[in-house]
Structures are given as C-alpha cells and as structure tokens.
BALOBA-1460 file (C-alpha; in Angstrom, 3 decimals):
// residues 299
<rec num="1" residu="x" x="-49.401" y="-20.436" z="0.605"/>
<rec num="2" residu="x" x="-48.457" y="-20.801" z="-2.719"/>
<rec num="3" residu="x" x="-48.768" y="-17.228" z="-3.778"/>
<rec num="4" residu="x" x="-46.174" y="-16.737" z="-1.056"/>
<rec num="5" residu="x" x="-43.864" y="-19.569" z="-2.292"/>
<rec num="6" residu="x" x="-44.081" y="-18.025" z="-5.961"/>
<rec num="7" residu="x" x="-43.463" y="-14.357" z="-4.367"/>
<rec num="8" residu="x" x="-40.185" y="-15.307" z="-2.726"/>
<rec num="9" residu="x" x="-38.865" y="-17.479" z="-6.074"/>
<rec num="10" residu="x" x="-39.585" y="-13.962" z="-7.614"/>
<rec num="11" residu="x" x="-37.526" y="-12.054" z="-4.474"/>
<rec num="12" residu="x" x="-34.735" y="-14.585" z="-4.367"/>
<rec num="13" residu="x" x="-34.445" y="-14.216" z="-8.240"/>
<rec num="14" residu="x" x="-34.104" y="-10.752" z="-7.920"/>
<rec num="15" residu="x" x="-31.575" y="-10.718" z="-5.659"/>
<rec num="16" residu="x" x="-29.147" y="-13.063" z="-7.392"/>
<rec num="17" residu="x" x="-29.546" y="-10.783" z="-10.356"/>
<rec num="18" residu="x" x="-29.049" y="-8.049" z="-8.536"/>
<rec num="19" residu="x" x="-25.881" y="-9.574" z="-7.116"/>
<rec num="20" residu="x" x="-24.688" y="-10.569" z="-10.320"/>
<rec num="21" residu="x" x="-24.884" y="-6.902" z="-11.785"/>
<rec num="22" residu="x" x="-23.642" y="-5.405" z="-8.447"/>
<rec num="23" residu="x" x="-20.488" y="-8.328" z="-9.555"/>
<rec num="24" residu="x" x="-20.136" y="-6.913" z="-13.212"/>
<rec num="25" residu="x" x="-19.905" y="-3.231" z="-12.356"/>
<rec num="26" residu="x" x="-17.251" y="-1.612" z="-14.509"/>
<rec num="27" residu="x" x="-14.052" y="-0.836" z="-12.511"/>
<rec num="28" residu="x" x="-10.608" y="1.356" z="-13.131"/>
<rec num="29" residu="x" x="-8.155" y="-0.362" z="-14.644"/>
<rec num="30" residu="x" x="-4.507" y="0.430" z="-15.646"/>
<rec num="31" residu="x" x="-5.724" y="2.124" z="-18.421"/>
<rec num="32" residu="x" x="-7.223" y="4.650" z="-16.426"/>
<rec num="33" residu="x" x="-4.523" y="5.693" z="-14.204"/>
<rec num="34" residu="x" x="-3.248" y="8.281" z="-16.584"/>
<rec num="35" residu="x" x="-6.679" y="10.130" z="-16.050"/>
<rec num="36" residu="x" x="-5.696" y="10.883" z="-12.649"/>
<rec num="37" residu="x" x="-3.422" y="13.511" z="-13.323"/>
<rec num="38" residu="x" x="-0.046" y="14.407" z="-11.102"/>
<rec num="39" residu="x" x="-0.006" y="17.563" z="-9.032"/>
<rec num="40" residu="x" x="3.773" y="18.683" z="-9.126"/>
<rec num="41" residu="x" x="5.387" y="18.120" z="-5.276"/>
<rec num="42" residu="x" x="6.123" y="20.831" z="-3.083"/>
<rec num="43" residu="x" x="10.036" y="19.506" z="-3.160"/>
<rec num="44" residu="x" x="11.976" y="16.108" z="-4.416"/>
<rec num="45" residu="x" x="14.865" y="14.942" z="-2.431"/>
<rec num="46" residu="x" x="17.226" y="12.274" z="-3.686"/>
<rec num="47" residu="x" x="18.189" y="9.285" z="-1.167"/>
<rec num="48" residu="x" x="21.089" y="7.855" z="-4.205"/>
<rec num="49" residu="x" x="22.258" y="8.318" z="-7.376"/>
<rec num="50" residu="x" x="20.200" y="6.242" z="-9.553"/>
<rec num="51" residu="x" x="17.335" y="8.575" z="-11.552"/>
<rec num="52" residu="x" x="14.748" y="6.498" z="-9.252"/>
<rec num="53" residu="x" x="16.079" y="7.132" z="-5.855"/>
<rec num="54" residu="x" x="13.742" y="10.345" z="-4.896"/>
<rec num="55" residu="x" x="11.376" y="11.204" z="-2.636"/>
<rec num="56" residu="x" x="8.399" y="13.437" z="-3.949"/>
<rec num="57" residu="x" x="6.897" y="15.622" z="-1.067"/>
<rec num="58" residu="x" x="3.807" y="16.998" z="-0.363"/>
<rec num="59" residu="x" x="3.164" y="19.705" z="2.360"/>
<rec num="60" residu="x" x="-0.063" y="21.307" z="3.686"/>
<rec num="61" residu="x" x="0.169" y="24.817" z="4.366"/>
<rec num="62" residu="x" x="1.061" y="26.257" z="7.591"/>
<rec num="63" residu="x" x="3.847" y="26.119" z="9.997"/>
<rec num="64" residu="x" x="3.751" y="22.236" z="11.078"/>
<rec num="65" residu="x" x="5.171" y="19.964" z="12.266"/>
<rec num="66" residu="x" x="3.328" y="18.135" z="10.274"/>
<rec num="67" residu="x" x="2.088" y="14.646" z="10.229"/>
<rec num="68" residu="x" x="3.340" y="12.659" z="7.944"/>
<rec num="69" residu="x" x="2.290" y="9.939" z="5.833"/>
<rec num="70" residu="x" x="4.892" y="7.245" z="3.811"/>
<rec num="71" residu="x" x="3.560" y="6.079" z="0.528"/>
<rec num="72" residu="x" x="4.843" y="3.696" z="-1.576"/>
<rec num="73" residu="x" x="3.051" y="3.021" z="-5.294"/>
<rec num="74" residu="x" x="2.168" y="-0.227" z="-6.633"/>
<rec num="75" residu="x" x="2.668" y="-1.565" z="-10.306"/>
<rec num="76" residu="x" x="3.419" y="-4.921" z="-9.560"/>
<rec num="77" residu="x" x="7.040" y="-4.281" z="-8.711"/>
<rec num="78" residu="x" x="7.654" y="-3.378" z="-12.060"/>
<rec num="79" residu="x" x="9.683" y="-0.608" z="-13.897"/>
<rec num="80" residu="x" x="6.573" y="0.164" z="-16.067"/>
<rec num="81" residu="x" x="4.795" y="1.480" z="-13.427"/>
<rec num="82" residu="x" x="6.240" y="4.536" z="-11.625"/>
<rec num="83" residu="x" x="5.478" y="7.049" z="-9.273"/>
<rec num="84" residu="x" x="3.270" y="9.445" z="-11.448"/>
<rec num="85" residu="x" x="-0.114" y="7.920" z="-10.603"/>
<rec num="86" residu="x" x="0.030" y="8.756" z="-6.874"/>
<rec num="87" residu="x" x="0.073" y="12.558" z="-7.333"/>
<rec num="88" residu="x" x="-3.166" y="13.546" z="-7.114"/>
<rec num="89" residu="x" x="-3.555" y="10.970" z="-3.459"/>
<rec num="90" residu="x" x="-0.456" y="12.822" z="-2.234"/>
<rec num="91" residu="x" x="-1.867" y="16.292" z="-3.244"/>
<rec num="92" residu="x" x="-5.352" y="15.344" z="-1.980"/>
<rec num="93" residu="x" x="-3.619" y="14.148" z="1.606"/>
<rec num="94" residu="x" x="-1.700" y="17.572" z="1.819"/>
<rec num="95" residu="x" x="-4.444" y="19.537" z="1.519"/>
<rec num="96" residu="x" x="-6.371" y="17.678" z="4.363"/>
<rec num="97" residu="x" x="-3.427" y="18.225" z="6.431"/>
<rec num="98" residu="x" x="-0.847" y="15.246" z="6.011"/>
<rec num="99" residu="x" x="2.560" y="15.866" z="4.757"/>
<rec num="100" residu="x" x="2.987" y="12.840" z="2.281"/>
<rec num="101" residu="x" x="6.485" y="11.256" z="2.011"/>
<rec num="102" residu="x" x="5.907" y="9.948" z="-1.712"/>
<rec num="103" residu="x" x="8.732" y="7.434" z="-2.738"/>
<rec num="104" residu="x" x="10.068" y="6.482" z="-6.049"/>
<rec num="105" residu="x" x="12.063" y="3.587" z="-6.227"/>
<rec num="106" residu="x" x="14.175" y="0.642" z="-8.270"/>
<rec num="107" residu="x" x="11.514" y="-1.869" z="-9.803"/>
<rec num="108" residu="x" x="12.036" y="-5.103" z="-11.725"/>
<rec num="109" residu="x" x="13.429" y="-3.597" z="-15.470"/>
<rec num="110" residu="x" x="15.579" y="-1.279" z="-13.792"/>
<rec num="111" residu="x" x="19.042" y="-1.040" z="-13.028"/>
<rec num="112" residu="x" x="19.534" y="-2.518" z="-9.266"/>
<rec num="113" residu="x" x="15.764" y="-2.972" z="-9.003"/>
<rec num="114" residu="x" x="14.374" y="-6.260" z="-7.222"/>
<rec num="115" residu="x" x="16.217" y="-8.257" z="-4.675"/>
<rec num="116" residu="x" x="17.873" y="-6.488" z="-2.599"/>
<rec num="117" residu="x" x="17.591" y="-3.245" z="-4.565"/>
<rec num="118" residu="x" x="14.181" y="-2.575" z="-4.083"/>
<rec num="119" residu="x" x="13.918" y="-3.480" z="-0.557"/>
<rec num="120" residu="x" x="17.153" y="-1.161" z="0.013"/>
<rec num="121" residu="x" x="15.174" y="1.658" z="-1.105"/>
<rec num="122" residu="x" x="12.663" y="1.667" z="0.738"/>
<rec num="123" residu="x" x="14.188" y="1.675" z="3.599"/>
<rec num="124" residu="x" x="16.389" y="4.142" z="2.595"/>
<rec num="125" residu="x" x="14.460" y="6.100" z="1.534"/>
<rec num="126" residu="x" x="12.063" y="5.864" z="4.845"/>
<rec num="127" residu="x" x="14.944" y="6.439" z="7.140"/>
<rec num="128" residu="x" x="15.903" y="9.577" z="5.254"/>
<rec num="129" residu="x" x="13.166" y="11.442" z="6.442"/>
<rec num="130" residu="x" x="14.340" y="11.346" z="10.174"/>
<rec num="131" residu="x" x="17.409" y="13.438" z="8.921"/>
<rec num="132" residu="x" x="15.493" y="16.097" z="7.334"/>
<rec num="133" residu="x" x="12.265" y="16.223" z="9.250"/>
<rec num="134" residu="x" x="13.129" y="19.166" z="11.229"/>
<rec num="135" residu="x" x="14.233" y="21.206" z="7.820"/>
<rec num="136" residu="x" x="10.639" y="20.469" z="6.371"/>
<rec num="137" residu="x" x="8.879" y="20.580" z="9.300"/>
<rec num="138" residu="x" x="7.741" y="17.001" z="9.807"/>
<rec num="139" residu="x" x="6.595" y="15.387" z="12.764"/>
<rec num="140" residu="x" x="9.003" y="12.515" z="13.121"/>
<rec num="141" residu="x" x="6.611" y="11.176" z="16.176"/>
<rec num="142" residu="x" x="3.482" y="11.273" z="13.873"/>
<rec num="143" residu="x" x="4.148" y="8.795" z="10.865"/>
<rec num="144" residu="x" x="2.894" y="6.523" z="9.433"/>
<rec num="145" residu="x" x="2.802" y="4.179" z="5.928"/>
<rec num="146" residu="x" x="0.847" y="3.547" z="3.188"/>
<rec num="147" residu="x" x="0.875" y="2.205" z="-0.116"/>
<rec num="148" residu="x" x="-1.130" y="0.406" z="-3.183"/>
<rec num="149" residu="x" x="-0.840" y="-3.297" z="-4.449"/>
<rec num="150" residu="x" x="2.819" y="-3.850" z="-4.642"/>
<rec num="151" residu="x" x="3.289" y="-0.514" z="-2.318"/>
<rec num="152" residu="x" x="1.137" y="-2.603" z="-0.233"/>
<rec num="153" residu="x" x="3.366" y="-5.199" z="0.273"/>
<rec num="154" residu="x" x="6.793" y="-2.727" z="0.516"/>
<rec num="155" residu="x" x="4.618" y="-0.552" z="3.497"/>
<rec num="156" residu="x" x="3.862" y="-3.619" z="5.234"/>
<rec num="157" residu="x" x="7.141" y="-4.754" z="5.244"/>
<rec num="158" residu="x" x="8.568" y="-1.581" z="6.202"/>
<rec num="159" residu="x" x="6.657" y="-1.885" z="9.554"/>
<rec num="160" residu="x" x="8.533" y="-5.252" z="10.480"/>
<rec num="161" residu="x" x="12.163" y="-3.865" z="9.734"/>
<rec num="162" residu="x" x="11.988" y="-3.243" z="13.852"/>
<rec num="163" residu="x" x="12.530" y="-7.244" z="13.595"/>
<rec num="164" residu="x" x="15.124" y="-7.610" z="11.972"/>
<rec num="165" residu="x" x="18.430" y="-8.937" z="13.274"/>
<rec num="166" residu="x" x="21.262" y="-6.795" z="13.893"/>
<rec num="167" residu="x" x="23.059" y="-8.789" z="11.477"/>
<rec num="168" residu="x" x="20.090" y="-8.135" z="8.574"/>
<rec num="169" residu="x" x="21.140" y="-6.513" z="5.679"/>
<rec num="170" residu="x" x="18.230" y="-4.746" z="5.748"/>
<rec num="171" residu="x" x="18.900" y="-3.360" z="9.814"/>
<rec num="172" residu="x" x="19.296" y="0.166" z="10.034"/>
<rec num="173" residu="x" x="21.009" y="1.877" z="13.122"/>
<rec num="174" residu="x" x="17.897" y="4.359" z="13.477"/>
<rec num="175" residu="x" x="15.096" y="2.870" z="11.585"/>
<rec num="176" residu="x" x="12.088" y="5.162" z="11.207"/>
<rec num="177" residu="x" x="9.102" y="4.534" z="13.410"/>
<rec num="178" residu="x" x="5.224" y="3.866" z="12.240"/>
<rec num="179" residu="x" x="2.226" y="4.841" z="14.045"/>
<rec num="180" residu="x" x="0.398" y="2.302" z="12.042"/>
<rec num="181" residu="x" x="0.511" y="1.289" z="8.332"/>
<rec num="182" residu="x" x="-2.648" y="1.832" z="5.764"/>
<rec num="183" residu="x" x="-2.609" y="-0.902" z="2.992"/>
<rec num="184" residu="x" x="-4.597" y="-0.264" z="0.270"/>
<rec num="185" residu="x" x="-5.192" y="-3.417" z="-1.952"/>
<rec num="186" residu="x" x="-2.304" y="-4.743" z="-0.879"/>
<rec num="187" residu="x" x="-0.407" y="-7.583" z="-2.352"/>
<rec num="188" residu="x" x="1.503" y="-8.729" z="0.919"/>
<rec num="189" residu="x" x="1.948" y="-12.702" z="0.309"/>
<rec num="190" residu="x" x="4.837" y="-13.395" z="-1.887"/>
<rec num="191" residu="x" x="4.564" y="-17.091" z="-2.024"/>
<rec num="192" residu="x" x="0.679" y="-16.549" z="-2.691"/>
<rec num="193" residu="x" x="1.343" y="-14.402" z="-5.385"/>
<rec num="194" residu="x" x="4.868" y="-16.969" z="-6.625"/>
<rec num="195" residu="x" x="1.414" y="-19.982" z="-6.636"/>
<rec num="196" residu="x" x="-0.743" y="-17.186" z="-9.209"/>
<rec num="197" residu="x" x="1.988" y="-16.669" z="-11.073"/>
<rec num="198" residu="x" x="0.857" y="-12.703" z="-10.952"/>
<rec num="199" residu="x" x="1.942" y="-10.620" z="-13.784"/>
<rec num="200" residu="x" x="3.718" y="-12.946" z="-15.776"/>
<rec num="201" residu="x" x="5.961" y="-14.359" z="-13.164"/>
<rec num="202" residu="x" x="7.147" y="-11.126" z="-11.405"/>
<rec num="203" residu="x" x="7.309" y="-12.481" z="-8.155"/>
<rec num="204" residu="x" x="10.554" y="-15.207" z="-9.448"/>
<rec num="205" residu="x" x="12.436" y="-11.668" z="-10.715"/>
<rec num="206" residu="x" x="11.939" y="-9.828" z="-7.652"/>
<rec num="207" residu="x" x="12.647" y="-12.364" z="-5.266"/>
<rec num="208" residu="x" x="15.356" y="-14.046" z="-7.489"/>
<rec num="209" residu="x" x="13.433" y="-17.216" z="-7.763"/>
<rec num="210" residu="x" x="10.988" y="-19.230" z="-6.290"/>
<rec num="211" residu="x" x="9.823" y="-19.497" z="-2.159"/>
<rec num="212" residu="x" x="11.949" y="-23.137" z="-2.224"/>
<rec num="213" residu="x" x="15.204" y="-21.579" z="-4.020"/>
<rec num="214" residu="x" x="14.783" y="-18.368" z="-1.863"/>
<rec num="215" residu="x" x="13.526" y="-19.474" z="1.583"/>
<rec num="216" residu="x" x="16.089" y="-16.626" z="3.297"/>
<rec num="217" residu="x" x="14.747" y="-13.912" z="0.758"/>
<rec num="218" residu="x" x="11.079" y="-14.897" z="1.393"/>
<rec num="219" residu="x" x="11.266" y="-14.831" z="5.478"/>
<rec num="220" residu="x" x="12.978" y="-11.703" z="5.308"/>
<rec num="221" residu="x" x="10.859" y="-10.220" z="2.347"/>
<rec num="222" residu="x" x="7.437" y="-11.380" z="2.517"/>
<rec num="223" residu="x" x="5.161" y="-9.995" z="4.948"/>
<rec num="224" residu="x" x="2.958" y="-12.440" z="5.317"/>
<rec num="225" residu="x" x="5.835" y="-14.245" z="6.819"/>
<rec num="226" residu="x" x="6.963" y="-11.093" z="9.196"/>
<rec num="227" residu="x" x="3.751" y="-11.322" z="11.190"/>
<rec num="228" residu="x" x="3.256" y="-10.445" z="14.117"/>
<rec num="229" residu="x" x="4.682" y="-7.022" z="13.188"/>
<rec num="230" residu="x" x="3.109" y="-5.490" z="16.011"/>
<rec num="231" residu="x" x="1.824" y="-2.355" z="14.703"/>
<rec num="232" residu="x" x="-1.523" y="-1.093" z="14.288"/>
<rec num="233" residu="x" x="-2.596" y="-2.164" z="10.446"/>
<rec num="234" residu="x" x="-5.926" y="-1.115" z="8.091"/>
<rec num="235" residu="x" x="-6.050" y="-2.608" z="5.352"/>
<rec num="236" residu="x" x="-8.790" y="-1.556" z="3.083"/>
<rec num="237" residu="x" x="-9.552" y="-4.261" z="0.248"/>
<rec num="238" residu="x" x="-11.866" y="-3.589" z="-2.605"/>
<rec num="239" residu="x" x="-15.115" y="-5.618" z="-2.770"/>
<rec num="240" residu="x" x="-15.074" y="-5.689" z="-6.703"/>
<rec num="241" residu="x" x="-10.783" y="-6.442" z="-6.502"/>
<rec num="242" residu="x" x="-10.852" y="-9.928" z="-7.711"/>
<rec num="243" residu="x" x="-7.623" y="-10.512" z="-8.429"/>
<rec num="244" residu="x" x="-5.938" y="-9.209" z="-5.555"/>
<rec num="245" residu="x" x="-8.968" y="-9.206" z="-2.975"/>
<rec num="246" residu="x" x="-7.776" y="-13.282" z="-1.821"/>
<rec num="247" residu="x" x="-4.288" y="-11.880" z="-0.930"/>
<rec num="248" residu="x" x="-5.373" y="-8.838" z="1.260"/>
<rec num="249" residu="x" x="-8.001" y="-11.261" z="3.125"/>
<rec num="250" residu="x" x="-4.975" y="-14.398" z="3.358"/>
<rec num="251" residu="x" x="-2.645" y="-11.874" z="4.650"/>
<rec num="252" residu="x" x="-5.456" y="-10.571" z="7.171"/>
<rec num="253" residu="x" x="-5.799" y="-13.850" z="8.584"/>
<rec num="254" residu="x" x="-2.407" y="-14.846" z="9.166"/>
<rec num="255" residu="x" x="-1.522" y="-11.472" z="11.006"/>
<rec num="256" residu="x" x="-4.882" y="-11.373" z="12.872"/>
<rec num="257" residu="x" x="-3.418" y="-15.377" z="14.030"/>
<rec num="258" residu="x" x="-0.361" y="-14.058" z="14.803"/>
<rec num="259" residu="x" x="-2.321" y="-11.309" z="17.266"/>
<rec num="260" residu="x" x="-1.531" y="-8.122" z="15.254"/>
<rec num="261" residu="x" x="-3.535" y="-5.023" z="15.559"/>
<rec num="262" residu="x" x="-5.353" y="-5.349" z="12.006"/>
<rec num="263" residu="x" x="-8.447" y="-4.715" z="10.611"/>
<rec num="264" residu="x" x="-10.163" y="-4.823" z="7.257"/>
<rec num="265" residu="x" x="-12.115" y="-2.146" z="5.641"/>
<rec num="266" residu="x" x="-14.508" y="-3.176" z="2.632"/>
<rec num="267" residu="x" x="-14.491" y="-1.051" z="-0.099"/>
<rec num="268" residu="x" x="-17.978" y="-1.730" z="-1.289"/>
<rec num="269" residu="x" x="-17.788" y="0.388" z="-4.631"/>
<rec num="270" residu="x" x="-13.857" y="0.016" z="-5.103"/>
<rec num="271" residu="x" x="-11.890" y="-2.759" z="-7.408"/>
<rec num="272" residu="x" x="-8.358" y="-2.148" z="-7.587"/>
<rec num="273" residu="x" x="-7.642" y="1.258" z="-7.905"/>
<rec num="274" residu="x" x="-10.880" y="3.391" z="-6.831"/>
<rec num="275" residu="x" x="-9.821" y="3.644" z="-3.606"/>
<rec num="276" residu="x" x="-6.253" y="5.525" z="-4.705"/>
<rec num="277" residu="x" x="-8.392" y="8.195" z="-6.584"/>
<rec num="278" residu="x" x="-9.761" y="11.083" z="-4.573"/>
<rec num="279" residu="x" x="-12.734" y="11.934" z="-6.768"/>
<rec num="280" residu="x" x="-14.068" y="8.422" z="-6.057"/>
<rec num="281" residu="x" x="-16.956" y="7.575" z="-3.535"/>
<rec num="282" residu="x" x="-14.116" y="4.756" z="-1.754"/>
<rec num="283" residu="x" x="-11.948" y="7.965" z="-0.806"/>
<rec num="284" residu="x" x="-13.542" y="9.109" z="2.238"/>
<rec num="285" residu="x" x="-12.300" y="5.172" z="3.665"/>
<rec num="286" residu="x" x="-9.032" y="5.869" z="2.751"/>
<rec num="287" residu="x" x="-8.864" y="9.497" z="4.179"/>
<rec num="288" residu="x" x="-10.553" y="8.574" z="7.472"/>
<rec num="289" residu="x" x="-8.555" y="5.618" z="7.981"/>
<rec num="290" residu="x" x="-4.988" y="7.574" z="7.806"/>
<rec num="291" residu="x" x="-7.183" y="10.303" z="9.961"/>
<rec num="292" residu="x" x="-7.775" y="7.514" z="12.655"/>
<rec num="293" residu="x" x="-3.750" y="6.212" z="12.310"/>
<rec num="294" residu="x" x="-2.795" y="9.758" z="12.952"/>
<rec num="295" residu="x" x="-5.045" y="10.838" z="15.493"/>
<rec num="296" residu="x" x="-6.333" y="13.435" z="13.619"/>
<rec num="297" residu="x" x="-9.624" y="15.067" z="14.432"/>
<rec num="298" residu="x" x="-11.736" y="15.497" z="10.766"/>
<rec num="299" residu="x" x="-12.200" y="19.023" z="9.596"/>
C-alpha cells in the first residue's frame, strides 16, 4: 500500500510539472507579426477619403460567386497596428475558397479614429460590399465576419447593427447580413477591458471616457452589452492567451445567458496570435470553423 501511495505522489508530481511547462510554452508575440509576411490583394477599394478607409480583397480563382468572409484586424484599436499582419490569413482563406473582405480602418492616433470614427468604418466599410458584390463576384447571401483581438470586438459588434434603432447613428438603410461571425481572441467587453486598464488606457480614448461618463457609447458599442445578437458565433480562444483568454470566456457567458448561438473553440497550442497564422498547428480550427459558418464542404 505504501509503494502505491509513493507511486501516485511521483504521478501527481509529474503532472503538475508537466502542467506547469505545458503553461510556460513560448508564444507569438507582437514582435513576431512582421514574420508573417503580406501577400499583395487581388484589388483595394476605398469606402472615404481618409488614407485608412480601404478595403483589401482577396479572391480565389474561378468564376464565383464567391463566399465571402469580413475581417477586421486587431491591435488594440490603435493606429500602430494596421492592416499588414492579416495578409497572409486573407491569402491563405482565398486559396481555400473564401473571398476575404479585409478592412482597414481609423484607429486611436489617427485622424477621426475612435468614437464614432471607428465604428463608422466598419460599417461602412461592411455595407460597401453589397454595392459591389456583383462586380467582384461575391456571394452577398454567403457572408460572414471575422476578426482578431480588437477585430474581435468590431466583428462582433457588426453582427448586432440589425439592433439598432432607426434613429442610431450607426443604422444603415441596407445593412449587410452575417451568416455567423468567427472571433478569434476576441476582446468583446469594453467595460472589462476599461477595469484592466488594457494597453495603457485605450479603452477611455476609444470610447471617449469611461463606462459611467459614456453609458450611451458603451450600450451601443460594447458587445458584451448587444447580446443576444442572434447570430450564430465561434469564438475560438487560445489556451496559452492569458491576457485576453478572461474576456473571450466573460463575453461567452453573457451571450450564451442571453440564448445566443455561441460556442467556444480551445486553441490548445495557440496564445494570442497562433491562431491568425496559417503555418501554425491552431489553423486548421480557424479554417474549419469559417468552413462550418459557410457551409462549405472541406476539400
């Protein structure tokens, strides 16, 4: 009896430092996102004036229509971060068959970036592709949207613009409509993220100050606070993501409360941004999941 008391202090001590190490594994960071590379778009189509206001897109080959994917990028809303990181997902996407409608917009740092700027944009910019889906051959009944982190957040949101009053600024007279919306890592809980403080106080210059001083801007601009949205939602959450892993899962509860059509995925090898790079062992997660938004049958 006691060798088999010893043998499982031995097991269980293995395991907890297995657990630790599986913790510690070394992750992509910001640094990294350079690496990734940025496979020119087939075409870029502006939605304003402003040297941010374009659309980057990606085709596969052949005649369409094709279905289409929205994706936002993250950066944590800021004007450091741009679009150029999200290439090689929008290139990788194309050639499996999804026409990617890749959006640069207005961040906090720019010139009419943050509240309502940003916002604006993205719906702009979503809405455009109605008007020109026929030109490209898009499959306006096929899309759906997508984004990282911050992108996250903005492709969440863009699935509960059907909410809005007609009275919203943010109501559009023929707002585009989502099969379902693919969150990866996303960052979806503005007041959550206002509490952490997140990258230096972003959330107070995006928003225009804090959840009490901007109660209006939060209910409209918060997703978290949009729920039910009623549309189908993955949201696929890195098990190594520490930082940004608590806001994906609060955001999954309140929407799963609210009796939304959401589900997490667990990224068991991802942190933050494994899961937006296609050479990575997360990326067959993301892939399927837009496959099984889409209804598309894997090669």
């Amino acid at each position: 009896m006691r060798h088999l008391q010893l043998t499982m202090v031995v097991l269980l001590a293995l395991l907890n430092s297995t657990a630790l190490l599986a913790d510690e594994i070394a992750v992509m960071t910001t640094d990294d996102l350079p690496g990734l590379g940025n496979p020119a778009a087939d075409l870029r189509i502006t939605y304003g004036d402003d040297e941010f206001q374009f659309v980057n897109l990606y085709l596969p080959q052949g005649d369409g229509p094709h279905p289409v994917m929205i994706f936002i990028h993250g950066g944590c809303w800021l004007s450091e971060f741009d679009i150029t990181y999200t290439g090689k997902l929008a290139k990788a996407l194309a050639n499996d068959g999804i026409a990617v409608w890749n959006i640069e917009y207005r961040r906090v740092g720019n010139t009419g970036g943050g509240w309502p700027g940003t916002f604006n944009d993205i719906a702009t910019a979503a809405d455009l592709l109605y008007k020109v889906a026929d030109k490209y051959s898009l499959d306006s009944s096929r899309v759906i949207a997508s984004g990282h982190s911050a992108g996250g957040h903005l492709a969440l949101w863009l699935g509960a613009r059907h909410k809005f009053k007609k009275n919203s600024q943010f109501a559009m007279a023929n707002p585009v409509q989502l099969q379902g919306i693919l969150a990866l890592a996303a960052a979806p809980d503005l007041a959550m993220l206002h509490e952490k403080n997140v990258c230096d106080g972003v959330i107070d210059k995006l928003m225009g100050g804090s959840p009490e001083a901007q109660a209006e801007r939060y209910a409209l601009g918060s997703a978290s606070e949009l729920v039910p949205l009623g549309t189908s939602q993955l949201l696929v959450i890195g098990d190594h993501d520490k930082n940004w892993r608590p806001v994906g899962e609060r955001y999954y509860a309140a929407a799963n409360a609210a009796g939304d059509d959401v589900e997490i995925i667990r990224a068991k090898e991802s942190g933050h941004f494994e899961m937006i790079d296609p050479d990575s062992t997360s990326w067959k997660l993301v892939r399927d999941a837009a496959f099984k938004l889409l209804n598309i049958i894997p090669r």
